[in-house]
FIPA-141227 format. One record per residue (C-alpha): residue number from 1; residue in one letter; chain; x, y, z. Coordinates in steps of 0.25 Angstrom, whole numbers. Example, Ala and Ser with C-alpha at 12.3 -4.5 7.8 and 13.67 -1.06 7.14 Angstrom:
<r 1, 'A', 'A', <49, -18, 31>>
<r 2, 'S', 'A', <55, -4, 29>>
***
This chain:
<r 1, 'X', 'A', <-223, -294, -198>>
<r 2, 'X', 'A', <-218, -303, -208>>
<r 3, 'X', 'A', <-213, -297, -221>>
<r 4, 'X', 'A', <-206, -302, -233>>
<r 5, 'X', 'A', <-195, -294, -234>>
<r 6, 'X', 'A', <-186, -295, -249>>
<r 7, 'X', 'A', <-175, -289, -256>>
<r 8, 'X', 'A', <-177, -287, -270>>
<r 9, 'X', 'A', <-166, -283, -281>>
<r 10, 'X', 'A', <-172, -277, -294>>
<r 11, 'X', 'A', <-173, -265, -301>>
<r 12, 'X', 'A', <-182, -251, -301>>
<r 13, 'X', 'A', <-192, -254, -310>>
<r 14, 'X', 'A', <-202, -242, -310>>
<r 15, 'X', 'A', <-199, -227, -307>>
<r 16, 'X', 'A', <-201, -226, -291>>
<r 17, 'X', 'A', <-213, -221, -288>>
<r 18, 'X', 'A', <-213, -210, -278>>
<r 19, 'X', 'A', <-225, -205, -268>>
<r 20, 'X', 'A', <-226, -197, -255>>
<r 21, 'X', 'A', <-237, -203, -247>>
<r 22, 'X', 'A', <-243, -198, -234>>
<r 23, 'X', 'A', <-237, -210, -227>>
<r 24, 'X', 'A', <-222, -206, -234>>
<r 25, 'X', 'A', <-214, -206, -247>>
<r 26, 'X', 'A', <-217, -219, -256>>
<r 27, 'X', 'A', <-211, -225, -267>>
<r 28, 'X', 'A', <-212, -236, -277>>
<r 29, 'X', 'A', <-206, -244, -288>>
<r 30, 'X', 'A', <-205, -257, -295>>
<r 31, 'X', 'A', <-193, -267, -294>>
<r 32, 'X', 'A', <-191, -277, -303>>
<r 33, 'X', 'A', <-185, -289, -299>>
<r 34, 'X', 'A', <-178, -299, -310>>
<r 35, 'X', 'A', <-173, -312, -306>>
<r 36, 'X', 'A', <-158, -316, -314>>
<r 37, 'X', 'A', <-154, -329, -314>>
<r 38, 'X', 'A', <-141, -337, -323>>
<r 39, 'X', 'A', <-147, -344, -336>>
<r 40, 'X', 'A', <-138, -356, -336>>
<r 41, 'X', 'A', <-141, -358, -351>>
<r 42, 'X', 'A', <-139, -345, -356>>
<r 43, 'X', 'A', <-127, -342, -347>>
<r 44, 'X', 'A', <-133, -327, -343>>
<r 45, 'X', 'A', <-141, -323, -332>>
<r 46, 'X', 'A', <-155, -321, -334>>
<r 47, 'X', 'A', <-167, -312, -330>>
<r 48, 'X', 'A', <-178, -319, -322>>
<r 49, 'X', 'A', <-192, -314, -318>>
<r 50, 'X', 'A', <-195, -299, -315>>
<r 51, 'X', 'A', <-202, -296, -300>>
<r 52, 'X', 'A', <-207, -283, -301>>
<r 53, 'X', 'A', <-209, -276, -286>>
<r 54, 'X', 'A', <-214, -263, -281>>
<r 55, 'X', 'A', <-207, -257, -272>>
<r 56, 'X', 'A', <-213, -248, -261>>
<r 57, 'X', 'A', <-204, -238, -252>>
<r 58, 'X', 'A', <-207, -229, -242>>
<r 59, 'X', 'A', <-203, -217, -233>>
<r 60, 'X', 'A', <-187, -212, -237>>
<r 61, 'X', 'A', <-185, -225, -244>>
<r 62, 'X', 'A', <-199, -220, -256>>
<r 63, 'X', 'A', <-190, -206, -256>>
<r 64, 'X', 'A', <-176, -216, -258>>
<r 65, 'X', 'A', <-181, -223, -268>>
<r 66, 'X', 'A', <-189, -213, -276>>
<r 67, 'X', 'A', <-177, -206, -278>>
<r 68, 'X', 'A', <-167, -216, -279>>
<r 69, 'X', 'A', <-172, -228, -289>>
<r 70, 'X', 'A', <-174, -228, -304>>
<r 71, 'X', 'A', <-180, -238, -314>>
<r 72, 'X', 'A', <-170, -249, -315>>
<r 73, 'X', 'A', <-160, -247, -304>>
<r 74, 'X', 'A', <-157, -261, -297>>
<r 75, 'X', 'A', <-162, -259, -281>>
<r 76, 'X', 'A', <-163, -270, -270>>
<r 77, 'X', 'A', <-177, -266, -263>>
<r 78, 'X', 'A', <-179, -273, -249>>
<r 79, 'X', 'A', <-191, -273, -243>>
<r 80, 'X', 'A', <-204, -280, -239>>
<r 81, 'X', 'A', <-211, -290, -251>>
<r 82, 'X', 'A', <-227, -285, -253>>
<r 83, 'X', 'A', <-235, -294, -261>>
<r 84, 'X', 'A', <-248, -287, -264>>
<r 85, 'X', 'A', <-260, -294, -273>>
<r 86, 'X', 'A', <-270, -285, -279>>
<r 87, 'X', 'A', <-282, -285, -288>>
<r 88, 'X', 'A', <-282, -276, -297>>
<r 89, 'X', 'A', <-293, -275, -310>>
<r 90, 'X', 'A', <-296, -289, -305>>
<r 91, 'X', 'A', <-284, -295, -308>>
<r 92, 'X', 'A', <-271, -298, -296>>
<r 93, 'X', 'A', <-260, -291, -295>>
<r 94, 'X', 'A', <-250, -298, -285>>
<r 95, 'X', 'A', <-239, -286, -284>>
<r 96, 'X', 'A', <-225, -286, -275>>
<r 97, 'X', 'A', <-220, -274, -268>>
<r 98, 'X', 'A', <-209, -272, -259>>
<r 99, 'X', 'A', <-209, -262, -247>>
<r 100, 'X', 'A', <-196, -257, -247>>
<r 101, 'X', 'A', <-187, -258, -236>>
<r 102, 'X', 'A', <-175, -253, -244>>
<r 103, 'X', 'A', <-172, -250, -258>>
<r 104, 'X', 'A', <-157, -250, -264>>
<r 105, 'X', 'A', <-150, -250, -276>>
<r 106, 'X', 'A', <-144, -262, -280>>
<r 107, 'X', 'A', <-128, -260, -280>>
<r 108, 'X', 'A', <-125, -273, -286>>
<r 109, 'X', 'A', <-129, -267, -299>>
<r 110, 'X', 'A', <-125, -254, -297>>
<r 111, 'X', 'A', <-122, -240, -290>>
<r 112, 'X', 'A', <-130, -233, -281>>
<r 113, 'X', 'A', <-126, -220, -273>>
<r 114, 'X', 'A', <-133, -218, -259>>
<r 115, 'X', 'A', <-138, -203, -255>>
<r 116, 'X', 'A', <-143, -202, -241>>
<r 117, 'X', 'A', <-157, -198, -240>>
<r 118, 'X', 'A', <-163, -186, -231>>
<r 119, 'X', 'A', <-151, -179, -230>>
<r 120, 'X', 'A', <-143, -168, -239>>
<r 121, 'X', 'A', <-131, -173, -247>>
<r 122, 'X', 'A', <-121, -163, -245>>
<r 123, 'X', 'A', <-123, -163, -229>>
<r 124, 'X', 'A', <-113, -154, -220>>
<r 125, 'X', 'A', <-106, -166, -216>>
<r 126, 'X', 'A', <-90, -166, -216>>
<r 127, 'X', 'A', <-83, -178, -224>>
<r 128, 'X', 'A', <-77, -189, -216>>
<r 129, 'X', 'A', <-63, -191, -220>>
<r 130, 'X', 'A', <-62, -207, -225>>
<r 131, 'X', 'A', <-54, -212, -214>>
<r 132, 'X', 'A', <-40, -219, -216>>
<r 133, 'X', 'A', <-41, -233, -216>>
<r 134, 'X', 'A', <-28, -234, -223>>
<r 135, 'X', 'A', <-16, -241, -214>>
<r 136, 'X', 'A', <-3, -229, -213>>
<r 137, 'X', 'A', <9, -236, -224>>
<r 138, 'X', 'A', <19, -236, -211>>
<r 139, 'X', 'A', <10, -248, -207>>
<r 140, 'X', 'A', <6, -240, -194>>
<r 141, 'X', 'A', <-11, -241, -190>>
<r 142, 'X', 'A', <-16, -225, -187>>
<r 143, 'X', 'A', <-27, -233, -177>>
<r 144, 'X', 'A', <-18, -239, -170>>
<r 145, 'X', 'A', <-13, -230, -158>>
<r 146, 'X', 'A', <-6, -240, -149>>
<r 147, 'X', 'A', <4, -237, -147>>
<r 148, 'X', 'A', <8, -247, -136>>
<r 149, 'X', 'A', <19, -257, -141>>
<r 150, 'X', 'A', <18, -267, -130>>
<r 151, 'X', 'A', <18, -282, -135>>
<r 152, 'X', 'A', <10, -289, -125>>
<r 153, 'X', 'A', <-3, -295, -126>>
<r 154, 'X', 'A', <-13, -291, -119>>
<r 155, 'X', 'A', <-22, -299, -109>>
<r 156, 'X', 'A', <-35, -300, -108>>
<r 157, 'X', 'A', <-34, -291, -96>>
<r 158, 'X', 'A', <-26, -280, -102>>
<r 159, 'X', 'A', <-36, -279, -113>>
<r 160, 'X', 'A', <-48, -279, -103>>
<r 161, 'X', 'A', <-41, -266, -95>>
<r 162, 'X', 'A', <-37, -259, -109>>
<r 163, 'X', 'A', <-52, -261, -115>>
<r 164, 'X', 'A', <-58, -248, -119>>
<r 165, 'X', 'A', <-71, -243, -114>>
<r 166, 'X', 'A', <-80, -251, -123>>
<r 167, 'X', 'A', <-72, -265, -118>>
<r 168, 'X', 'A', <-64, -267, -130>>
<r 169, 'X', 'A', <-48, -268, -129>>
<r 170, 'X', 'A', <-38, -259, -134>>
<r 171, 'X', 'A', <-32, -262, -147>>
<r 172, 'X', 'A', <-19, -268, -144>>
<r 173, 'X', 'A', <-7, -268, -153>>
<r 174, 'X', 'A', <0, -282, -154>>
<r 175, 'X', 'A', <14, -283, -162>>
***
């Protein structure tokens, strides 16, 4: 099936609205979408028109979301473009929504700090040490553990009988 999939940058415009439903967790809220381009005349940069979008999520992303955006917050929201018309007291509406794939704040504008979802924050798990990507100051390299000094170069031969299990060679120090 075809589907127009879009990527729109804006800002949280109404409260998300939460709701549990028998087919899962749903949410929704409008984004507001203001286009900005250079004035030459008056030497700023200028507000254009204002695309207002509802946003639906679904499943984990609804729960996400719900707890996760606020009026005003820039977000990038990708997900699948819904043109829907209506007739409503006689009149049409001709409304845009997007089905949300993914939802995220918009780090070129600010800060965001990620929490993992579905599991407990202070889990059992022991630290992992930052490992020393540092070279030692005498200059010497704590991966290399050659410590063959032969100045030769190898032949295609010799580095076919040294390859490892997988096929590749052995690293070789050259002088």
């Amino acid at each position: 099936m075809n589907e127009t999939m879009v990527c729109a940058v804006g800002n949280v415009a109404t409260r998300p609205v939460y709701r549990e439903l028998a087919n899962g967790p749903s949410a929704r809220f409008r984004l507001a979408v203001t286009s900005r381009y250079w004035d030459r005349e008056k030497n700023t940069w200028t507000d254009g028109h204002t695309n207002f979008f509802t946003v639906w999520a679904n499943r984990q992303l609804a729960t996400n979301a719900a707890s996760s955006l606020e009026v005003g917050e820039p977000v990038i929201v990708q997900g699948r473009l819904k043109v829907r018309t209506d007739v409503r007291d006689g009149q049409n509406w001709t409304s845009a929504d997007i089905d949300a794939v993914a939802i995220g704040h918009d780090l070129a504008r600010g800060t965001s700090a990620f929490r993992r979802s579905g599991r407990p924050e202070t889990a059992a798990r022991p630290p992992r040490p930052e490992p020393d990507w540092e070279t030692p100051a005498d200059g010497t390299d704590p991966a290399d553990t050659d410590t063959d000094t032969e100045t030769e170069t190898d032949t295609d031969e010799d580095v076919e009988a040294d390859a490892g299990a997988e096929g590749r060679p052995e690293p070789v120090a050259v002088p």
